[in-house]
N, CA, C and O of each residue as an XYZ file, in Angstrom:
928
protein
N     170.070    115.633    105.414
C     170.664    115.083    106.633
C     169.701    114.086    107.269
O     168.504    114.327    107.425
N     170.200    113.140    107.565
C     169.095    111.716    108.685
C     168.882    112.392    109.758
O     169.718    112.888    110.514
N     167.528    112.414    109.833
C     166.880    112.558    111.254
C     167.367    112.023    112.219
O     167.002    110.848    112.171
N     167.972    112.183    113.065
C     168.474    111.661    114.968
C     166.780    111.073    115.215
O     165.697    111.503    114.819
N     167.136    110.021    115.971
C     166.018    108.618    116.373
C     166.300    108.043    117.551
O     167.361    107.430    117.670
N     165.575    108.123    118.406
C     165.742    107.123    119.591
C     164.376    106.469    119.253
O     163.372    107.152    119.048
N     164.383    105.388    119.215
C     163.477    103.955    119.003
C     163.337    103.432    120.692
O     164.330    103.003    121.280
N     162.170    103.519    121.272
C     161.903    103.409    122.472
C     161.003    102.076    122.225
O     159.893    102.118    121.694
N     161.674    100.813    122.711
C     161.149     99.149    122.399
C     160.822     98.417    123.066
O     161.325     98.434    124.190
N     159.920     97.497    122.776
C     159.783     96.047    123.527
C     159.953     94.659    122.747
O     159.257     93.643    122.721
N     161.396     95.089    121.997
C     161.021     94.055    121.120
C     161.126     92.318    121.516
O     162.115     92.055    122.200
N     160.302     91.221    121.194
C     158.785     91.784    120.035
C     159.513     91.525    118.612
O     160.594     92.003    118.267
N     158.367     90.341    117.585
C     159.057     90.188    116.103
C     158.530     91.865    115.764
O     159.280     92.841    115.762
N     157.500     91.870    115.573
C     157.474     93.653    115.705
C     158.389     94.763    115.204
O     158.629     95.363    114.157
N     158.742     94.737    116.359
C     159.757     95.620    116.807
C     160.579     95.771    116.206
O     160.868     96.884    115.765
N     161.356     94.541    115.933
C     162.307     94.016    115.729
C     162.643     94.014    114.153
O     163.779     93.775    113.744
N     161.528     94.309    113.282
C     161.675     94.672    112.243
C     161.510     95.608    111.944
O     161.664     95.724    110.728
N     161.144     96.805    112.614
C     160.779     97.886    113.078
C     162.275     98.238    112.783
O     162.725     98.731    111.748
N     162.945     97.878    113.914
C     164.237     98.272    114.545
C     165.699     98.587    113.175
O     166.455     99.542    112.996
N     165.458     96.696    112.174
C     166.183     96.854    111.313
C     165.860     97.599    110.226
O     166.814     98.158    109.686
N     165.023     97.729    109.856
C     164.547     98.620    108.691
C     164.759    100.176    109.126
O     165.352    100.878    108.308
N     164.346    100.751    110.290
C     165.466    102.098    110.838
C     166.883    101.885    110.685
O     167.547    102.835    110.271
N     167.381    100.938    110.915
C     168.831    100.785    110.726
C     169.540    100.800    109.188
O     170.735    100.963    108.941
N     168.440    100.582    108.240
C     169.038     99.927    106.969
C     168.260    101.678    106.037
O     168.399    101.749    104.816
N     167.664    102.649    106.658
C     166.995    103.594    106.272
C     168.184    104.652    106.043
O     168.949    104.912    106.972
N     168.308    105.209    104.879
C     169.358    106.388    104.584
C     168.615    107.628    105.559
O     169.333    108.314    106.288
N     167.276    107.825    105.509
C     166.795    108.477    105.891
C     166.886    108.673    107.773
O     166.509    109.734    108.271
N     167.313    107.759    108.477
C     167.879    108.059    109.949
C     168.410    107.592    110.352
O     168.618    106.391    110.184
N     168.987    108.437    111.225
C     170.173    108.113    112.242
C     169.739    107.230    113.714
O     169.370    107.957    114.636
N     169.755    106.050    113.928
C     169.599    105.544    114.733
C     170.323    105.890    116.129
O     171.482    105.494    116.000
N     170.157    106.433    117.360
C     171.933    106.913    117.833
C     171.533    106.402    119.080
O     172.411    106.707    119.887
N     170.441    105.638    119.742
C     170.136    104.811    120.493
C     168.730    104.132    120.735
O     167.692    104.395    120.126
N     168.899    103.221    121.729
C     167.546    102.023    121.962
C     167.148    102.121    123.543
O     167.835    101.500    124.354
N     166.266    102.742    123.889
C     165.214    102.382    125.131
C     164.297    101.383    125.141
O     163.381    101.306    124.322
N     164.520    100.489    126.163
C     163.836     99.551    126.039
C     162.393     99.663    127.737
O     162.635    100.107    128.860
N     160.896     99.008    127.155
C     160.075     98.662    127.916
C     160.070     97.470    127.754
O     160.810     96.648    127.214
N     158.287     97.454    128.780
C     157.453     96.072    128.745
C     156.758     96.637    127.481
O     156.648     97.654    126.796
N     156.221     94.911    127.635
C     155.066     95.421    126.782
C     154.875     93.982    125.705
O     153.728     93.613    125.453
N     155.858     93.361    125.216
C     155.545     92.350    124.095
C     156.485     91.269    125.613
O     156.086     90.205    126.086
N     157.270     91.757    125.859
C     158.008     90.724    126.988
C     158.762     91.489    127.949
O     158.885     92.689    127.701
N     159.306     91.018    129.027
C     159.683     92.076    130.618
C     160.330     93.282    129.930
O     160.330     93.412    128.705
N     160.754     93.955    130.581
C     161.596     94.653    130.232
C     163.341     94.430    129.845
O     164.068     94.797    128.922
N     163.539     93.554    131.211
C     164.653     92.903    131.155
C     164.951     91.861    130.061
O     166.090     91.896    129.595
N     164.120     90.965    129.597
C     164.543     90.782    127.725
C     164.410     91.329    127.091
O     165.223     91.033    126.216
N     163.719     92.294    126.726
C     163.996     93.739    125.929
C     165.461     94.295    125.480
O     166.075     94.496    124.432
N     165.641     94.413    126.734
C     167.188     95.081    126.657
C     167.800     93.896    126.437
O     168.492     93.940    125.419
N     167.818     92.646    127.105
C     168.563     91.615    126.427
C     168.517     91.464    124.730
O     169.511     91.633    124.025
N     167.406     91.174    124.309
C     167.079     91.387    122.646
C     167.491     92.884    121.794
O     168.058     92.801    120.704
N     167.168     94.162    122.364
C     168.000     95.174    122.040
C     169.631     94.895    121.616
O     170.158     94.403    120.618
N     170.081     95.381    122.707
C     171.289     94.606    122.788
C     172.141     93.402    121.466
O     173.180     93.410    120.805
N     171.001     92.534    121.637
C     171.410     91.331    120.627
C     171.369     91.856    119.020
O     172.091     91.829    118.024
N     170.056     92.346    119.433
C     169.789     93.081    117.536
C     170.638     93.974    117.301
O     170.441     94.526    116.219
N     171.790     94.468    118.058
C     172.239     95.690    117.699
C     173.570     94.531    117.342
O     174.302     94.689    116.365
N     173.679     93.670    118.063
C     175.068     92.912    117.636
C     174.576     92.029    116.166
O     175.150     92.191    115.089
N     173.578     91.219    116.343
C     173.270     91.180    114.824
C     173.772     91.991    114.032
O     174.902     91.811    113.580
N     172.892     93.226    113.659
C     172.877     94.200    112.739
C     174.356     94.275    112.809
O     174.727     94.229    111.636
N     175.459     94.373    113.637
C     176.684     94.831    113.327
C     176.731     96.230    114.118
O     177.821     96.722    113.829
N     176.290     96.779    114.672
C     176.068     97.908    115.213
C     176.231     98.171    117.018
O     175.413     98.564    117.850
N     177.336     97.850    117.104
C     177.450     97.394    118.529
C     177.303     99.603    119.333
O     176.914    100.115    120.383
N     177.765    100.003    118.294
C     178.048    101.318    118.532
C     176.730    102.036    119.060
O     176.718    102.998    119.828
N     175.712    101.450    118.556
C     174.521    101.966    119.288
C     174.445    101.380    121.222
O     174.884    100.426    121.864
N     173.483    102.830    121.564
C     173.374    102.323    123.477
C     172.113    101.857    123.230
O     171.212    102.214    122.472
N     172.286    100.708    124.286
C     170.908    100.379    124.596
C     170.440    100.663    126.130
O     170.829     99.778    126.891
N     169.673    101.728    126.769
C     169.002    102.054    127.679
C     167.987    101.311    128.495
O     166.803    101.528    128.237
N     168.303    100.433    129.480
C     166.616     99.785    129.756
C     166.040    100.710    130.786
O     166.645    101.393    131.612
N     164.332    100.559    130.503
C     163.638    101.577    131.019
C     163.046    100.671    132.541
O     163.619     99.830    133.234
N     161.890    101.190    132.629
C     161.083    100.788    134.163
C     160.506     99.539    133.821
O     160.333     99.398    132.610
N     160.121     98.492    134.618
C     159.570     97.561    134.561
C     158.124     97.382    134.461
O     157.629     96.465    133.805
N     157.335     98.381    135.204
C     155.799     98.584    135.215
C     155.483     99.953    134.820
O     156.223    100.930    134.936
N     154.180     99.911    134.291
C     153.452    101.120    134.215
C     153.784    101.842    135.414
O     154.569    101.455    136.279
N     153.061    103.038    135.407
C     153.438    104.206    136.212
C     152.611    104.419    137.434
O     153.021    104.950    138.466
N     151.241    103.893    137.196
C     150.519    103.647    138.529
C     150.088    102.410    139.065
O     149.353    102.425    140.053
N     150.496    101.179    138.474
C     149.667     99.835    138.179
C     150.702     98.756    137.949
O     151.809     99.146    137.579
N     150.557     97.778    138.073
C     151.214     96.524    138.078
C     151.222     96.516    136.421
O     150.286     97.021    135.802
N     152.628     95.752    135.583
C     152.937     95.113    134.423
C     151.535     93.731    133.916
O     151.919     92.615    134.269
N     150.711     93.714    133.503
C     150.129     92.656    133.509
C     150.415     91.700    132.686
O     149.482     91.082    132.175
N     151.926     91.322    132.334
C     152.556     90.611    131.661
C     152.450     90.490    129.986
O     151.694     91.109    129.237
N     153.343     89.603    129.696
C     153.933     89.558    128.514
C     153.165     88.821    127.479
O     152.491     87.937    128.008
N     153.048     88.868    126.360
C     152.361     87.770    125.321
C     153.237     86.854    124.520
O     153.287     87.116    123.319
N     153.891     85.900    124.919
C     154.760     84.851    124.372
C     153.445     84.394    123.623
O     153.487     85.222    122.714
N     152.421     83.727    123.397
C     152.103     82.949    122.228
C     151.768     84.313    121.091
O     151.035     84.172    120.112
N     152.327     85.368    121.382
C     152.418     86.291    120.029
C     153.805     85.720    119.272
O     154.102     85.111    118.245
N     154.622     86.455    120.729
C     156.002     86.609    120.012
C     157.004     85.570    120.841
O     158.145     85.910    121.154
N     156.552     84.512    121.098
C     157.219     83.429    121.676
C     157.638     83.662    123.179
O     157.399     84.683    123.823
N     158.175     82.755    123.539
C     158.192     83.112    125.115
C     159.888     83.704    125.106
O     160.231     84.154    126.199
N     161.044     83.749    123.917
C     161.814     84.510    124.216
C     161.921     86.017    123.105
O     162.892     86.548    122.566
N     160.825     86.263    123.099
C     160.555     87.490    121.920
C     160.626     87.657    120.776
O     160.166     88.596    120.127
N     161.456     86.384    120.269
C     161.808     86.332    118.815
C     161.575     85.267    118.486
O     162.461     84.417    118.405
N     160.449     85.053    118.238
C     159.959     83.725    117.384
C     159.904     82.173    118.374
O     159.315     81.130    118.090
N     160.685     82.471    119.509
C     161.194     80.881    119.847
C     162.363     80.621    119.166
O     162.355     79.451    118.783
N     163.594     81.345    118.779
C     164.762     81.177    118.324
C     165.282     80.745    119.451
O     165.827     79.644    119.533
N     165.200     81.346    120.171
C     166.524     81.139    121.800
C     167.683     81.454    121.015
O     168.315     80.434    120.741
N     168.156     82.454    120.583
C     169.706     83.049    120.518
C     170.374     82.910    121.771
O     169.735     83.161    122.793
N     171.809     82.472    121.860
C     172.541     82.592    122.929
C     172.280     84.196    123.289
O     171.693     85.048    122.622
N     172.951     84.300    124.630
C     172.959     85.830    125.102
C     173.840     86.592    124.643
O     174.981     86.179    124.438
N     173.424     88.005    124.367
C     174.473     88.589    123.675
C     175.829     89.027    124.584
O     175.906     89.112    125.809
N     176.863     89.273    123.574
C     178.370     89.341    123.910
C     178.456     91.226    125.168
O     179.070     91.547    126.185
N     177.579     91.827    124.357
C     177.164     93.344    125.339
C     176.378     93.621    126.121
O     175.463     92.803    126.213
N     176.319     94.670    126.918
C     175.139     95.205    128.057
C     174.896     96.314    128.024
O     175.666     97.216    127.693
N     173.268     96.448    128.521
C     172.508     97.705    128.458
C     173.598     99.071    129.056
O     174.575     98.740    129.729
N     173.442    100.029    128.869
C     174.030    101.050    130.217
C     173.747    100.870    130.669
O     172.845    100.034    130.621
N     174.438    101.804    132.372
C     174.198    101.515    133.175
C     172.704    102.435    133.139
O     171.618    101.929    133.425
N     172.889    103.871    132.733
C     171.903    105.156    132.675
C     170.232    104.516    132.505
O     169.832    103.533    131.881
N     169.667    105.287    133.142
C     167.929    104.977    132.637
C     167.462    105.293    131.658
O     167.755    106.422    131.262
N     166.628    104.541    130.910
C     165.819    105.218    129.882
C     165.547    106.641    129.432
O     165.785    107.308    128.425
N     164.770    106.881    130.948
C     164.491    108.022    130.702
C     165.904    108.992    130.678
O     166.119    109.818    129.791
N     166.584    108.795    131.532
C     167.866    109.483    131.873
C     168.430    110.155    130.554
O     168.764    111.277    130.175
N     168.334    108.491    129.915
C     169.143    108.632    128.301
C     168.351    109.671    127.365
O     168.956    110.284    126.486
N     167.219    109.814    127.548
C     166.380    110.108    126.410
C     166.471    111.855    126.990
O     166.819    112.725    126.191
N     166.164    112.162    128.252
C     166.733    113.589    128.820
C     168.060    114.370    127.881
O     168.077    115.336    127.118
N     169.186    113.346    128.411
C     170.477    113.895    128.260
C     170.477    113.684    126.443
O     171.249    114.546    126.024
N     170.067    113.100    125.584
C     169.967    113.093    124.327
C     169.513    114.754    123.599
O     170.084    115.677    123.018
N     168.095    114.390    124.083
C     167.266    115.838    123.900
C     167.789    116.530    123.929
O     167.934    117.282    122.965
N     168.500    116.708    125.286
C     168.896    118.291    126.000
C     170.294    118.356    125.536
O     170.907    119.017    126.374
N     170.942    118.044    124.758
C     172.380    117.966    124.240
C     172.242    117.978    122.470
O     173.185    117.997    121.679
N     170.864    117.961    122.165
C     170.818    117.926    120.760
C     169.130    118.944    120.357
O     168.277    118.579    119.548
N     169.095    120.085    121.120
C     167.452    120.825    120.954
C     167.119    120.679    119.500
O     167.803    120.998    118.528
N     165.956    120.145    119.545
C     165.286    120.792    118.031
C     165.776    119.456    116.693
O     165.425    119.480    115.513
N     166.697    118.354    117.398
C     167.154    117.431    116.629
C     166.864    116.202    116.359
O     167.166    115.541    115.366
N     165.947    115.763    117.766
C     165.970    114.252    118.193
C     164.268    114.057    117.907
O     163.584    115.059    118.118
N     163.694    113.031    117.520
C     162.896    112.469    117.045
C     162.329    110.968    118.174
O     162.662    109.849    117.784
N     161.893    111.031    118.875
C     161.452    110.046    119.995
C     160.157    109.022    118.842
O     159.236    109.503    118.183
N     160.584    107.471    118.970
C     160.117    106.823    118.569
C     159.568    105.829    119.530
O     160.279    104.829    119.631
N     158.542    105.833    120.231
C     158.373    105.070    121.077
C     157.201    103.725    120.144
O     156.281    104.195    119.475
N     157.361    102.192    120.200
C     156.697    101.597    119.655
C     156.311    100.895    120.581
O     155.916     99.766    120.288
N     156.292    101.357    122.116
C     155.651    100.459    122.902
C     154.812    101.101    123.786
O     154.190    102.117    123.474
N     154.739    100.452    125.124
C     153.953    101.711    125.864
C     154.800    102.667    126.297
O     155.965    102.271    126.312
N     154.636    103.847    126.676
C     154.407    105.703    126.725
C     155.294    105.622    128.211
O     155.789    106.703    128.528
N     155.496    104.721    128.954
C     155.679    105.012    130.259
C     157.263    105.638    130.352
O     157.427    106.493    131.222
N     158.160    105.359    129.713
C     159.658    105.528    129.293
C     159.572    107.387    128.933
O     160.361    108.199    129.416
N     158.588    107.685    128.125
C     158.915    109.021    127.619
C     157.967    109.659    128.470
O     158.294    110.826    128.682
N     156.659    109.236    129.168
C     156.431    109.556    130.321
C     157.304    110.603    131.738
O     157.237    111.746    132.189
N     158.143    109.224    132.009
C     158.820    109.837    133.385
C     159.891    110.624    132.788
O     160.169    111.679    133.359
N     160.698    110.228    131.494
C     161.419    111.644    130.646
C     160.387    112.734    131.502
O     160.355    113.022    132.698
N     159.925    112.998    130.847
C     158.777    114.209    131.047
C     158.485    114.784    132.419
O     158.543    115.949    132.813
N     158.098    113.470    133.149
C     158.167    113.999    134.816
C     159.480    114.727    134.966
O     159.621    115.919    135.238
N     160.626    113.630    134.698
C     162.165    114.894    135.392
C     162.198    115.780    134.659
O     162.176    116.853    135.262
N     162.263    115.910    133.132
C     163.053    117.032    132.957
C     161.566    117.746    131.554
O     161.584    117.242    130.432
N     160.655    118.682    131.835
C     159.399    118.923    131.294
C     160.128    119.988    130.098
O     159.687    120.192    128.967
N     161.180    120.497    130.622
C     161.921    121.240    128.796
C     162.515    120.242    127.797
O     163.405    120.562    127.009
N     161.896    118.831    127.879
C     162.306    117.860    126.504
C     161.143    118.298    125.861
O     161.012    117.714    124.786
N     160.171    119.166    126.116
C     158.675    118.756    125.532
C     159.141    120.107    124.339
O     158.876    119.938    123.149
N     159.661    121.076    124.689
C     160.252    121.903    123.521
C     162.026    121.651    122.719
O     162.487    122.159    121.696
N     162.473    120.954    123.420
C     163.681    120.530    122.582
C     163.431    119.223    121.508
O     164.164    118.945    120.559
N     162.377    118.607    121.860
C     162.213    117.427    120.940
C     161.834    117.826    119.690
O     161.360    118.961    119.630
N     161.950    116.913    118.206
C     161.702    117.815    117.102
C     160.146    117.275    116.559
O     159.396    117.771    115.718
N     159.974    115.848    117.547
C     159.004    115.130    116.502
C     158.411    114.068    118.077
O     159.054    114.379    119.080
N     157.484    113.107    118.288
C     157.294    112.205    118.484
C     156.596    111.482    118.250
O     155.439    111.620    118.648
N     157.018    110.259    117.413
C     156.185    109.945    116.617
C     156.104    108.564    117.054
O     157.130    107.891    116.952
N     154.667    107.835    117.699
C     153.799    106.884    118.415
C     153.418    105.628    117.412
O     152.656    105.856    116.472
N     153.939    104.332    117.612
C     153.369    103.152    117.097
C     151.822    103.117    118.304
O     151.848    102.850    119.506
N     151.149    103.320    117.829
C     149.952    102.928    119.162
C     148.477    103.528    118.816
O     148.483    104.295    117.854
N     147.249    103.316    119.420
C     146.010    103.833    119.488
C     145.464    103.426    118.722
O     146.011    102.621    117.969
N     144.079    103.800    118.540
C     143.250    103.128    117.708
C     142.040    104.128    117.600
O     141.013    103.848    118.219
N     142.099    105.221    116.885
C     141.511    106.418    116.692
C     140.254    106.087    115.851
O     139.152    106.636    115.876
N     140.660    105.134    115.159
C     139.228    105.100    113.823
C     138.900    103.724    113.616
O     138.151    103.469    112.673
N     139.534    102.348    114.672
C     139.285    101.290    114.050
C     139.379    100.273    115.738
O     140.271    100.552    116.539
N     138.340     99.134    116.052
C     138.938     98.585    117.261
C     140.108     98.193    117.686
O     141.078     97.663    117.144
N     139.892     98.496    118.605
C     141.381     98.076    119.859
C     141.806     96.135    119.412
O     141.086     95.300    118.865
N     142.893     96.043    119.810
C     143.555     95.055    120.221
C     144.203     94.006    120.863
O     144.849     92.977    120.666
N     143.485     95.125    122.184
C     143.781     94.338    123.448
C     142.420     94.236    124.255
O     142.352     93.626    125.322
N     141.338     94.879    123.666
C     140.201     95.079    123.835
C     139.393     95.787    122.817
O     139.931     96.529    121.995
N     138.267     95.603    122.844
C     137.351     96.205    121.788
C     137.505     97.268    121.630
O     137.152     97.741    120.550
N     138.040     98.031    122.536
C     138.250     99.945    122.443
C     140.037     99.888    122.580
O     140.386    100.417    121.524
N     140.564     99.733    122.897
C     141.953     99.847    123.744
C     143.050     99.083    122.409
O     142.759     98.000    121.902
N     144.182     99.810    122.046
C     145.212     99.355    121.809
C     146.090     98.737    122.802
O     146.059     99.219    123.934
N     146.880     97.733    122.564
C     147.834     97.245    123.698
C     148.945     98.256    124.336
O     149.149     98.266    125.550
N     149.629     99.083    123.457
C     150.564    100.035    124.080
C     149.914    100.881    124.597
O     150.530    101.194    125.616
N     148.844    101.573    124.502
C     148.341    102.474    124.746
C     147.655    102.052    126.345
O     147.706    102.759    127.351
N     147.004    100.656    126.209
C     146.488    100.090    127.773
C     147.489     99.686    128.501
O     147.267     99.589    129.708
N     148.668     99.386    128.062
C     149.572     98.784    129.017
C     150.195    100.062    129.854
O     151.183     99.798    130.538
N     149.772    101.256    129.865
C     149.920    102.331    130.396
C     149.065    103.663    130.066
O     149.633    104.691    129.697
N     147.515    103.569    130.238
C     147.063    104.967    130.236
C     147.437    105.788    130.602
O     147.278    106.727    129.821
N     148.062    106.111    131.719
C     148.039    107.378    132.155
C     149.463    107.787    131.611
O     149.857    108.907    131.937
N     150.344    106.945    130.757
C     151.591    107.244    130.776
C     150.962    108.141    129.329
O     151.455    109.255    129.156
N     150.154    107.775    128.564
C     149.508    108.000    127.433
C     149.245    109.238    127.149
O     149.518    109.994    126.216
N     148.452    109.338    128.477
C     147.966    110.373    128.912
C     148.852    111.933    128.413
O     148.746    112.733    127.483
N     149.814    111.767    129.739
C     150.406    112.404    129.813
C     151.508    112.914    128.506
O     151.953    114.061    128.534
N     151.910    111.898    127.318
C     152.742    111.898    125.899
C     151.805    112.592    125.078
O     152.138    113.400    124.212
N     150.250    112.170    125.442
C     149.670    112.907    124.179
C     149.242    114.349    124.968
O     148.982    115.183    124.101
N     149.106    114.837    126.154
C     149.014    116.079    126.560
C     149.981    116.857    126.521
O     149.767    118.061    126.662
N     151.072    116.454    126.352
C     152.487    117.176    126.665
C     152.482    118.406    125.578
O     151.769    118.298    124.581
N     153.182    119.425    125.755
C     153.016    120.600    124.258
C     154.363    120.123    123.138
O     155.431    120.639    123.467
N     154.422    119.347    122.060
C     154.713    118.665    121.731
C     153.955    118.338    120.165
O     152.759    118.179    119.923
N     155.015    118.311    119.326
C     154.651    117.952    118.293
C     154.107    115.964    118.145
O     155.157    115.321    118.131
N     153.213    115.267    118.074
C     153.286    114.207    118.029
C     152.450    113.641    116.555
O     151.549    114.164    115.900
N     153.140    112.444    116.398
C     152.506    111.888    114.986
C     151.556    110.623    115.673
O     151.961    110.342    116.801
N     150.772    110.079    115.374
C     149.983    108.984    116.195
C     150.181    108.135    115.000
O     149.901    108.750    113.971
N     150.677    106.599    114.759
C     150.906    105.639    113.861
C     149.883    104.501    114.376
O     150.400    103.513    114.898
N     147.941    104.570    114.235
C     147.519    103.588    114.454
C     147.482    102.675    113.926
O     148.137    102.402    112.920
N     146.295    101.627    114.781
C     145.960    100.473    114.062
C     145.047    100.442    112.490
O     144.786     99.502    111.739
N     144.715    101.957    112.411
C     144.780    101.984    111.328
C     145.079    101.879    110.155
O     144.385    101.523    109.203
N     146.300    102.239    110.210
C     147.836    102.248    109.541
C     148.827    101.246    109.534
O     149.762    101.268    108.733
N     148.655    100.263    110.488
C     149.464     99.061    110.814
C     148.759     98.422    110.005
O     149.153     98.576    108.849
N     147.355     97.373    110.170
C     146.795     96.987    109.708
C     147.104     96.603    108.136
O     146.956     95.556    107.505
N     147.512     97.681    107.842
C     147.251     97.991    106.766
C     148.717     97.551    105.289
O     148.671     97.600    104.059
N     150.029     97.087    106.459
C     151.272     96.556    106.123
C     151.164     95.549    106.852
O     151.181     95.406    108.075
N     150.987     94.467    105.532
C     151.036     92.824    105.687
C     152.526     92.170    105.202
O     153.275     92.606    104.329
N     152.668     91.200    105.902
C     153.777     90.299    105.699
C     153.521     89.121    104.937
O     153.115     88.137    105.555
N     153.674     89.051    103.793
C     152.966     87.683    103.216
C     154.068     86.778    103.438
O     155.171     87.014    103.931
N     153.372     85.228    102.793
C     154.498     84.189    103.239
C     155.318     84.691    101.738
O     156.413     84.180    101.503
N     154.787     85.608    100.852
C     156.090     85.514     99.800
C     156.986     86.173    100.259
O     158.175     85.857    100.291
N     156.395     87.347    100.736
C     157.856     88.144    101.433
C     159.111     87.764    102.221
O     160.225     88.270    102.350
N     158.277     86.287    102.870
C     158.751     85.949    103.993
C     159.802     85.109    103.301
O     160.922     84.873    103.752
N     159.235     84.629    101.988
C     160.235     83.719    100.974
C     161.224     84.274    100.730
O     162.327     83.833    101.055
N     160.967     85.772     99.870
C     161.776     86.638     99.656
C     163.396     86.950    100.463
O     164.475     87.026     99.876
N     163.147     87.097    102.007
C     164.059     87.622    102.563
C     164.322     86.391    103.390
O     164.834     86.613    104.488
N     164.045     84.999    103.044
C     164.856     83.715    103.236
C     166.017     83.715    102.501
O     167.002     83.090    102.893
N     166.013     84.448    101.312
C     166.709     84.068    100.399
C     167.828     85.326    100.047
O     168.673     85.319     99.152
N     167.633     86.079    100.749
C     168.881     87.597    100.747
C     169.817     86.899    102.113
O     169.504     86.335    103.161
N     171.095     87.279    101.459
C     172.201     87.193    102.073
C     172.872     88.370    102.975
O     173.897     89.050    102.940
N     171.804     88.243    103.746
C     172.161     89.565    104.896
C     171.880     88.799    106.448
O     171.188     87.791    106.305
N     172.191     89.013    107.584
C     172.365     88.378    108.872
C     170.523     89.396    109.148
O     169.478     88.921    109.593
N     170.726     90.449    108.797
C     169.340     90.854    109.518
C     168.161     90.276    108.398
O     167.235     89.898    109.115
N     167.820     90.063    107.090
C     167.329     89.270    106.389
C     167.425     88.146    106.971
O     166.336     87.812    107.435
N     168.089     87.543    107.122
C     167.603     85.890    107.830
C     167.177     86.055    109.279
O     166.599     85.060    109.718
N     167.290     86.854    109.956
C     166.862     86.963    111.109
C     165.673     86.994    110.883
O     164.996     85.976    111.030
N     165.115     88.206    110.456
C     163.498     88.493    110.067
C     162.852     87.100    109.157
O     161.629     86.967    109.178
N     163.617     86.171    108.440
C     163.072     85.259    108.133
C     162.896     84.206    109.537
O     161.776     83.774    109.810
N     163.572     84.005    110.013
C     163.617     83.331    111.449
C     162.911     83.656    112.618
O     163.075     82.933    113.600
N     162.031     84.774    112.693
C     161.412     85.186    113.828
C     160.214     85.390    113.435
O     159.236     85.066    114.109
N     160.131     86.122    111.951
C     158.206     86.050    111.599
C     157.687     84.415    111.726
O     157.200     84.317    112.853
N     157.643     83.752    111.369
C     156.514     82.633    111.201
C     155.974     81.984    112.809
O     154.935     81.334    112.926
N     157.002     82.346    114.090
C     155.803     82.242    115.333
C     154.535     83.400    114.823
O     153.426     82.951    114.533
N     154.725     84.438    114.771
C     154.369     85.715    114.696
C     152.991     85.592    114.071
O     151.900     85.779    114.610
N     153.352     85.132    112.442
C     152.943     85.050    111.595
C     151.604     83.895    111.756
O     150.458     84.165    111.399
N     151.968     82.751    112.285
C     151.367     81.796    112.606
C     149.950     82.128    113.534
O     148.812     81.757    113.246
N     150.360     82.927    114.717
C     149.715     83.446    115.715
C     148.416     84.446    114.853
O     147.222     84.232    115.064
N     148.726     85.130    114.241
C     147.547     86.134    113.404
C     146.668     85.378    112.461
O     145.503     85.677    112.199
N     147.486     84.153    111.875
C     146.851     83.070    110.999
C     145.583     82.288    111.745
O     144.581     81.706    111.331
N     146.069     82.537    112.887
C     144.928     80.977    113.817
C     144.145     82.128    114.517
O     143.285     81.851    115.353
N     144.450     83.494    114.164
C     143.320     84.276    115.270
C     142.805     85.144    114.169
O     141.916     85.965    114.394
């Protein structure tokens, strides 16, 4: 049976391939999208959510937008010369045809949990602050959840946003804090491990040339991306 997945995002080219490759996985059930800050506001997040889900064909998925700032501290903004100033490469896609719920992030990710114990799998690939305040309202997700498993940290190798510090992980310590204290099964996916899955330009050739809408997308949004890691 596919694992139940909530993918908690900022996408972000990232993300965003992140996002389709869960979608195209026999192995899970995608059954919604929370969106943060973190690669860009929150509010294009959920705009780009949203869009990728109409891409993909998948309108059937919710997309949730979460809080705008960390939990004690101001947002210290977005990185467009990563991932362009509209998250995806500098495409500028028109706006998509759907809209976020109305429900909160966290709201969504509560009523998920607590309607599915022991089933749901929290994927957060951005910062922590979304599964955070989950946690503040309702602290029995921390035993109904089955898994949570973290794009973030930097346990064995330097930071990214600083010599010590991963970016998701600084764009909200204390939200961090609180995800990795929680009693809670968690998987940590560092920069160890990222690092370590490269995008070459053949690949990038590769899936120019597949006849799929999310294949050309991912050909269309890596090379800002791509470019950006090249010159740094």
């Amino acid at each position: 049976m596919a694992r139940k997945i909530i993918i908690d995002t900022d996408p972000g080219v990232d993300d965003t391939m992140a996002i389709f490759f869960a979608l195209k996985s026999p192995e899970l059930d995608v059954i919604g999208l929370t969106t943060i800050f973190g690669n860009v506001h929150t509010s294009l997040a959920s705009t780009n959510a949203v869009r990728l889900m109409e891409i993909a064909d998948r309108r059937e998925i919710p997309v949730a937008s979460g809080v705008a700032d960390p939990l004690t501290r101001a947002f210290g903004g977005p990185v467009p010369y990563v991932h362009g100033d509209d998250g995806q490469g500098n495409i500028f896609l028109p706006p998509p045809q759907g809209q976020p719920l109305d429900q909160s992030a966290a709201d969504f990710i509560i009523e998920q949990v607590m309607s599915h114990p022991g089933e749901i799998t929290l994927v957060p690939v951005g910062p922590l602050t979304n599964i955070a305040l989950a946690l503040r309202l309702e602290p029995r997700i921390a035993e109904n959840v089955h898994e949570v498993v973290i794009m973030g940290g930097n346990a064995i190798v330097p930071g990214n946003a600083s010599p010590a510090a991963e970016a998701n992980i600084r764009n909200d310590p204390e939200a961090a804090d609180l995800v990795f204290g929680a009693p809670w099964q968690v998987t940590m996916v560092g920069l160890d491990v990222t690092h370590k899955v490269n995008m070459t330009r053949k690949h990038l050739e590769h899936y120019s040339t597949i006849n799929s809408p999310l294949a050309q997308h991912i050909a269309r949004i890596v090379p800002h991306y791509r470019d950006f890691f090249e010159r740094t």
